[in-house]
Structures are given as structure tokens and as C-alpha cells.
N, C-alpha and C positions, 0 to 999 in steps of 0.2 A: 100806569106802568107798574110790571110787580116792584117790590122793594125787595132789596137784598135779602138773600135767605128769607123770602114771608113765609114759605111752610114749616122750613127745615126748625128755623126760631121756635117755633110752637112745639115740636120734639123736644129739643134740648130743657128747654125752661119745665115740662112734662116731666123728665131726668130730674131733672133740678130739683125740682117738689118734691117727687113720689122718691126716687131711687137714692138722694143725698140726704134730703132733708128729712126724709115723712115724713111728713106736713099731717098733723092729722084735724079733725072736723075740731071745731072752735077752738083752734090754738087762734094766740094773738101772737101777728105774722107782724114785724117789722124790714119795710127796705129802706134804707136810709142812702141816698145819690145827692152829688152837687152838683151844680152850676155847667160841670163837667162831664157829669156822667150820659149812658145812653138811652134816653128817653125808651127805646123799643123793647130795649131790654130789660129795661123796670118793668114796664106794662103788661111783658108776654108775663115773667113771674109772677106780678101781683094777679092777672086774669088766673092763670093753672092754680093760686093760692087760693082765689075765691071759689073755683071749679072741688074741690078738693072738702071744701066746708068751712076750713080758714077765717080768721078773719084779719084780712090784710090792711096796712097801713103804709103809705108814702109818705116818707118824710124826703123836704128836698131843701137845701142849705144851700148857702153860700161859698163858693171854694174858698176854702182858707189858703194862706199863702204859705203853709207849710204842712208837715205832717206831721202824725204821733202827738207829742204834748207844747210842738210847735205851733199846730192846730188850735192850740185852746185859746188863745186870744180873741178869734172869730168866732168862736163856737157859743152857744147857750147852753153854756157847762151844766149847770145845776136843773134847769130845765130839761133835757137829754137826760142828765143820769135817771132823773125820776121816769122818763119815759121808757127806756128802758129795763127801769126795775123792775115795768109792770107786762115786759114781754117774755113769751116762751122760745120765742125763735128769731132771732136777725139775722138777714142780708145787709152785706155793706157791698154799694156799687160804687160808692166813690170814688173820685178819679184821687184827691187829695183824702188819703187816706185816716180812717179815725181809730182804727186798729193801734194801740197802748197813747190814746190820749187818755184824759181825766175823765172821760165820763164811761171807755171803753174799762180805764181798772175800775173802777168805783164799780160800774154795771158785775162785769164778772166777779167783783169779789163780794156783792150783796145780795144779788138774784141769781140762785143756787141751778135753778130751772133753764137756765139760759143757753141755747145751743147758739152759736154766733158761727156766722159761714163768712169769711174772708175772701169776696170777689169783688177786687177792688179793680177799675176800671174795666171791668168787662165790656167788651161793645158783640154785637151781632157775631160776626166772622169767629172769633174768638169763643164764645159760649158755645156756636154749632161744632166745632174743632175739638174742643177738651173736655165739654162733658154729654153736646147731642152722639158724639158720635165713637165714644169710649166707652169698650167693655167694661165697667166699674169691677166687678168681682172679680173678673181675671186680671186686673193689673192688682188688686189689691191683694188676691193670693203671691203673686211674683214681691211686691212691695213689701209685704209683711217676711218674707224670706231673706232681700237685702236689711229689712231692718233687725232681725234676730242675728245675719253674721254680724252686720257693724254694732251691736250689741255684745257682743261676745269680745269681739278683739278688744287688742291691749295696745297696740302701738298701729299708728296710719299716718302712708303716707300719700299726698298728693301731687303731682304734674302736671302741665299741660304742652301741648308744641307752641304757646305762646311764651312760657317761661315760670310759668309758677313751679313752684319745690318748696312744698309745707312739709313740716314732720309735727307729729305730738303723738300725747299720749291720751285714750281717753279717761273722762271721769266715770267710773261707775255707778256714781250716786245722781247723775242726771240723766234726765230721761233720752229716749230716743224715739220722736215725733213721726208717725206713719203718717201720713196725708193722701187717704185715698179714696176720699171723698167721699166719706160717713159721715154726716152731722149729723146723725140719727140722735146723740147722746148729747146732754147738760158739757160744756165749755165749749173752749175754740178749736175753730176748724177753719181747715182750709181748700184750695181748690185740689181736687188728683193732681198727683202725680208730683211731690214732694215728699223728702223723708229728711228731717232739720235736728239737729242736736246740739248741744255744746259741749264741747272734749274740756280737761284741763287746759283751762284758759291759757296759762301762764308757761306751759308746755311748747304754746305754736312756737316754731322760728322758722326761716326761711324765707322765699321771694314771692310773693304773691301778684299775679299779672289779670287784673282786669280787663279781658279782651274781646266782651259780649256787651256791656249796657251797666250802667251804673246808676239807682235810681232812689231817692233826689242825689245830685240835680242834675242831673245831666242827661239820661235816657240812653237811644242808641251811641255806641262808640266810635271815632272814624279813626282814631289810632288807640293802642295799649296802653292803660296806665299801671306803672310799676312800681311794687311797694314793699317795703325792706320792714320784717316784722322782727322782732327780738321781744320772747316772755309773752306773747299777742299782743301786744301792744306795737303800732306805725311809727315808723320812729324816721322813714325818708318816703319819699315822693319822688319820683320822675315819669319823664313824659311830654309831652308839645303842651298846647294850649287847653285840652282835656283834663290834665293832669294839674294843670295848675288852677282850675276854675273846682276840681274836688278836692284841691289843699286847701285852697281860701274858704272854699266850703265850709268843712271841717274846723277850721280856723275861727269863723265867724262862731261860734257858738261862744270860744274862751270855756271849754268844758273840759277838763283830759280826759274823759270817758269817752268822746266823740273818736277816739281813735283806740278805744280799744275792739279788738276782734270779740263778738260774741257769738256768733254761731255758724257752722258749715251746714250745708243743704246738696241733696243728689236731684236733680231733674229727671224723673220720669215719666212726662206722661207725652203721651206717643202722636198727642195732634197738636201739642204747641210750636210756635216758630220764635224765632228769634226778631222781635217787634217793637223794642224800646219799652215793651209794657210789664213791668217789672215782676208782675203776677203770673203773666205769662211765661217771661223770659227763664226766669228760677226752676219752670219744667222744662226747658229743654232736653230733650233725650242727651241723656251723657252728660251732661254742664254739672258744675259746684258751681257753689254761690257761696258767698261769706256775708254776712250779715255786722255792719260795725255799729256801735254807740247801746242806745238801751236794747235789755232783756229782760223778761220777766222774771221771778223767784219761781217760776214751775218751769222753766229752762234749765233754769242757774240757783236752785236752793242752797241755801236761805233764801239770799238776801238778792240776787241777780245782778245786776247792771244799773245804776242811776244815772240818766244819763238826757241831757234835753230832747233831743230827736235818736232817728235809726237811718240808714243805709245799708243797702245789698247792689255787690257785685257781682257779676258771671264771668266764670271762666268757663271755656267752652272744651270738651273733647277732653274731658280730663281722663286719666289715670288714675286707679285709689287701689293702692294696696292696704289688705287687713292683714296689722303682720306679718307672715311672711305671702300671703299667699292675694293673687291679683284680682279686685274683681272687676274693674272695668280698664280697659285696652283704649285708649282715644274714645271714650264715648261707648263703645262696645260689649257687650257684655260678653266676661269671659272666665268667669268662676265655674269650676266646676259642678257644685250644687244647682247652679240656674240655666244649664245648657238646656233643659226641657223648655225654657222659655223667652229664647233668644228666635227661634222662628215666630213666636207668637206678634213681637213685638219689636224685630229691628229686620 
């Protein structure tokens, strides 16, 4: 019996290589999957890696029972960093993700050469969706446009019909992260169709309403959780049983950074759904995401976020004004500079 997408899989992972990555002949290819990840979709990449010239390597680990530098207790820290320091290019399919644990800063900040692609629990459905079947240059042209207005602006605000009302101001001294699925070049990347920054932190105030997926720990959401921020930092919780399972969350660390806001994210890429899969979920067409606990110094220079783990929430169908002017209506695009490319893609 065929298996789910068996041809379509063999495109995407094709993309993957050639159009993301450019994989070129004897680079040394790293995919690094746990316990959790999807076997088919390790395979179809590492087969198109070695088709390409490549030479590829699977690494497969243990799920750790946390993620980031919650991660490192399970891991073979020192063993990993060296194996990394001797790669050109990573995949990470992890379902338990290794993106800012100890051996992911060590690797980026020792091996200069390092293109690292962030596809942390990809399975089948999901690869053929967001990158088989995504025009990569044209959304990257659209993406690279919202990222030079929210670049420019000075003040943004956000809403949603769930209840969030963020105001800040941004930092102009920190970057603003296109993600649109180039790993062609040396550092991190990510999957299309995200654009991630951090504003003056200490600027947020307002209600923040989590109303898509929260991940760790919790995935999809079956009711809102509501968050009272002052300066970005959490400062109340409410909500039913969801809300109280991501306070104790937070809680358990005993960190105060665990509750500070470090980053907002715009969801654009045009074939992902709302899935519990955190990788996924963060492109939704239209959605913010906020990002709490650590950041890196190439976010947040200097010095960023120290902070034991990360979490990101979605908020769904937001509204974001840049200063005074809108650019997206419930999820909608509705700026006047991007109406050449609201047919393309909604």
C-alpha cells in the first residue's frame, strides 16, 4: 500500500537540499532526530543529501525531557559539540528540540562555517505543505518587504479578536530576522515563512491572549490563556486548566527570566495549519507569536536573555500597526505597499 505522500516527499526534501540548503558535493551534511522524530523524513533528506554529492550523516538521540538547555542533562554535550564543530551544514528534526542548548551555542559560536536549519518535528504532511509545495522566492520577495516596513517603524501595536492589546516601541539596535528559507549562508535558520525580532523589551505593556498553541508544554489550546504584561515582563496569568498547567510551568524553573517576553514573530508562510507543532504553528498566515524565557545576544545584543528554557505562544488573526499605519487586518494583509501581493498569497 502506497504510504502517505511517497512521491510528493521525494519533491519537498529535493527543495529542501537544492532550493534551502545548497547542499553542495562533499559538504559534511548533519540530521540530528530523536526518539520522536519522523523516520521518512530523515531518510527522504539524507537520500536527496547523498544524491547531490553530500556527505550525509544521521544522528538519532534519546528524547530529552525538555528542551533548549533543559535538554542538556540527556544529551552528550561535549561529544555533540565536537561533532558539530566538524560540520558544514545541520538539520535538526527533533521533536524535543536542541536549538539554544549547550552544544547548539558552543557549535554556532566555534564553527564559523555552520549553516544550521531549524526543522524541528517536521513529519511528512507538514514538509510536503511548507516547503514541497511553496514558491520560496516569491514569498521571500513579499517577506523581505514586511521586514524593511517593521524595520523602519518606531512604535507597534498589536490585537487580536481573542483579546491581546500589546503596545511597544522598537529597538533599532536589534535585528529583524527574515526567515524565508535560505540556509544557503554560515548561521541559523529557519523554516519559510517567519519574520522574528525583539522590540525594546521593557517597552511591552498590555494583554497578551494566547489563543493558538503554546509549546512546551502544552501544544494545541482548547481554551485562551490570558497574560497581563507590565515593562515585558508576566506579571498575572489567567484562564481554566491550560493556564494554570503554563504558570506552574514557568514556575517550576524558579528563574525570573522564565517570564520575561523576548521576542515577537509574524506567521507567513501559506501552507502551514494550525497543528500543536510549534514550528508549524508560529507560520500561520496572519498569527504573532511571542517567544518567553531565553534569547540569544544576536537577537538581544549584547548580552540577550539568560534564561534555563524558551516558550512561544500564538496568537491567531492579529492586527499590527506600524505606527500609525495597518499592516495586517485579522490575519489579512492590508498595507498599502503589499497589495501587489495579497492575491499572490491570501
Amino acid at each position: 500500500m502506497t504510504k502517505i505522500y511517497e512521491y510528493e516527499l521525494g519533491m519537498a526534501a529535493d527543495r529542501l537540499v537544492k532550493n534551502c540548503l545548497n547542499l553542495k558535493e562533499n559538504e559534511t551534511f548533519l540530521i540530528t532526530a530523536d526518539t520522536q522524530s519522523n523516520e521518512r523524513v530523515v531518510n527522504a533528506t539524507a537520500r536527496k543529501a547523498f544524491e547531490v554529492g553530500a556527505k550525509p550523516m544521521v544522528l538519532w538521540l534519546p528524547s530529552p525531557l525538555g528542551v533548549g538547555k533543559d535538554a542538556d542533562p540527556m544529551l552528550p554535550v561535549d561529544a555533540l559539540t565536537a561533532l558539530l564543530n566538524e560540520t558544514d551544514v545541520w538539520v535538526e528534526f527533533n521533536n524535543q528540540w536542541l536549538l539554544y542548548s549547550t552544544p547548539f551555542e558552543r557549535s554556532m559560536e566555534e564553527n564559523d562555517r555552520l549553516r544550521y536549519l531549524c526543522l524541528v518535528g517536521l513529519n511528512e504532511e507538514m514538509m510536503v505543505r511548507t516547503i514541497g509545495r511553496v514558491k520560496r522566492e516569491s514569498l521571500e520577495a513579499f517577506m523581505m518587504k514586511v521586514s524593511e516596513l517593521t524595520r523602519q517603524a518606531e512604535d507597534v501595536k498589536v490585537t487580536t479578536p481573542a483579546g491581546t492589546h500589546l503596545e511597544f516601541k522598537n529597538d533599532p539596535n536589534h535585528p529583524v530576522d527574515c526567515d524565508a528559507g535560505d540556509a544557503s549562508s554560515p548561521g541559523m535558520h529557519f523554516l519559510a515563512g517567519q519574520i522574528a525580532w525583539s522590540p525594546d523589551l521593557e517597552t511591552i505593556d498590555g494583554k497578551l491572549v494566547f489563543d493558538g498553541s503554546v509549546d512546551p508544554p502544552i501544544g494545541l489550546l482548547e481554551d485562551p490563556i490570558e497574560i497581563k504584561v507590565e515593562k515585558g515582563r508576566v506579571v498575572e496569568i489567567d484562564g481554566g486548566r491550560e493556564a494554570v498547567e503554563f504558570k506552574d510551568w514557568l514556575n517550576s524553573f524558579e528563574h525570573p527570566n522564565m517570564k520575561r517576553l523576548a521576542h515577537i514573530s509574524y506567521g507567513f508562510n501559506p501552507g502551514a495549519r494550525l497543528s500543536g507543532n510549534i514550528l508549524e504553528d508560529e507560520r500561520v498566515w496572519g498569527c504573532t507569536e511571542w517567544g518567553l524565557g531565553y534569547l540569544s545576544s544576536h537577537n538581544a545584543p549584547p548580552e540577550g536573555i539568560d534564561a534555563p528554557s524558551h516558550t512561544d505562544g500564538i496568537c491567531l488573526n492579529s492586527t499590527v500597526w506600524l505606527d500609525d499605519i495597518k499592516l495586517l487586518d485579522k490575519g489579512s494583509i492590508v498595507h498599502p505597499e503589499l497589495k501587489k501581493y495579497k492575491e499572490m498569497f491570501e
